[in-house]
C-alpha positions, 0 to 999 in steps of 0.5 A, a space after each residue: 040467193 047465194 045458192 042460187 048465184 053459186 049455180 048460176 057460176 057452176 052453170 057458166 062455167 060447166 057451159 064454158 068447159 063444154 065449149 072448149 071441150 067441143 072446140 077441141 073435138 072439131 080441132 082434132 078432128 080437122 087435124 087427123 082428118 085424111 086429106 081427100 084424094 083420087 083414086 088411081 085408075 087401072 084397066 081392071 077398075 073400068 067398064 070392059 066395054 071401053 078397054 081393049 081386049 088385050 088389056 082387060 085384066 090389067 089392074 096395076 101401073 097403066 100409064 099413057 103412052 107415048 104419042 106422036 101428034 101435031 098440035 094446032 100450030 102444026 108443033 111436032 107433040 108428044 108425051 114428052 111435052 107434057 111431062 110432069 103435068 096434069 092432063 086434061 084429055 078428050 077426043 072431039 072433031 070440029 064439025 061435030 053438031 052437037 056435044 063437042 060444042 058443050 066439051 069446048 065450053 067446058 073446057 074454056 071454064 077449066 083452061 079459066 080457072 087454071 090460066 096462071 098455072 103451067 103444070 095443066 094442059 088440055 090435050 084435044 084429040 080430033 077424031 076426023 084427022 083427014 078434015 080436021 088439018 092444023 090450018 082448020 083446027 088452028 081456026 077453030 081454036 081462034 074462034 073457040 077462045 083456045 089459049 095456046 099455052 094451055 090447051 092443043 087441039 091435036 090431029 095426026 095419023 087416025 090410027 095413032 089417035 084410035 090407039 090412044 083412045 082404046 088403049 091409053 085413055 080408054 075414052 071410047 066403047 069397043 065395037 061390041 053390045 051398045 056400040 055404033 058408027 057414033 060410039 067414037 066420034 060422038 063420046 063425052 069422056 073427058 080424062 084426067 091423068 096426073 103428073 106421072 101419066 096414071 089416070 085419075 077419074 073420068 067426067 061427063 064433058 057435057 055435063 056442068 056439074 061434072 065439070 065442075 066437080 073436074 075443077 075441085 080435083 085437078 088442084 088435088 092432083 097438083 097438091 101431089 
């Protein structure tokens, strides 16, 4: 019987050393771990379809550009504005039938989930600037549950908004292979930019699980 008590200590006490030893693992593991990031996006990283000729190649420090656009409330807008701020970008039009109806839901989602936060903004470009004025957008905001403080519908001269979306967002495919009148106006790219400007991952704006997988990033960025 001493012998078989002896084992049943050794037996409890080999578990309990295995238990630490275990514990420990899974602790060094979650302290060495590297904290997930996102990648930096270039020129080079992306499809050539949507990078302007003149920019295909570049493979290191693209940053948006400055703009000058006019929000909502008729507010003189540039990238000034948005220093220091993750950026949420897309390019829709309000009386497009189909997916800008399924962007704007999603973007109410990710302008909920980061109500408290100043530093995330959602840039909406109309692609339709001749129709789309501040008095039509400023109604559509209204009726799509736009928070003003965190999301600007933004128009302007079409050529500056057709230079932002081929040259600083790359959000649409060039006029080539697979291209059509639709291939601008009727894109889902939805864009992320971080603080400094530099892009940061693209999502299918009509897309939930996407969208979702949006939400999980920004708060990486805002951890920088």
């Amino acid at each position: 019987m001493g012998n078989t008590m002896l084992k049943k200590a050794e037996i409890i006490k080999i578990g309990a050393l295995l238990t630490v030893f275990i514990a420990g693992v899974v602790v060094a593991y979650q302290i060495q771990k590297p904290e997930p990031t996102l990648p930096i996006l270039n020129p080079a990283d992306l499809n050539p379809a949507i990078v302007a000729d003149s920019l295909e190649g570049v493979g290191a420090n693209h940053t948006i550009t400055d703009f000058n656009l006019v929000d909502h409330h008729g507010v003189e807008r540039s990238k000034s504005d948005v220093e220091g701020k993750v950026l949420v970008v897309d390019f829709f039009f309000t009386t497009c039938p189909s997916i800008c109806k399924d962007m704007t839901s999603n973007l109410r989602k990710v302008q909920e989930a980061f109500a408290e936060r100043e530093d995330v903004q959602i840039l909406s470009h109309t692609v339709q600037p001749t129709y789309d004025t501040v008095p039509l957008l400023n109604e559509y905001a209204e009726v799509n549950g736009v928070n003003y403080d965190q999301w600007w519908l933004l128009t302007g001269d079409p050529y500056e908004i057709n230079r932002l979306a081929f040259t600083s967002y790359f959000a649409v495919m060039e006029e080539g292979e697979g291209w059509d009148e639709h291939s601008f106006i009727h894109t889902e790219n939805i864009i992320l930019v971080d603080q400094r400007g530099r892009l940061r991952g693209f999502y299918d704006g009509t897309d939930a699980i996407a969208m979702q997988q949006l939400i999980e990033d920004i708060p990486l960025l805002l951890k920088d």
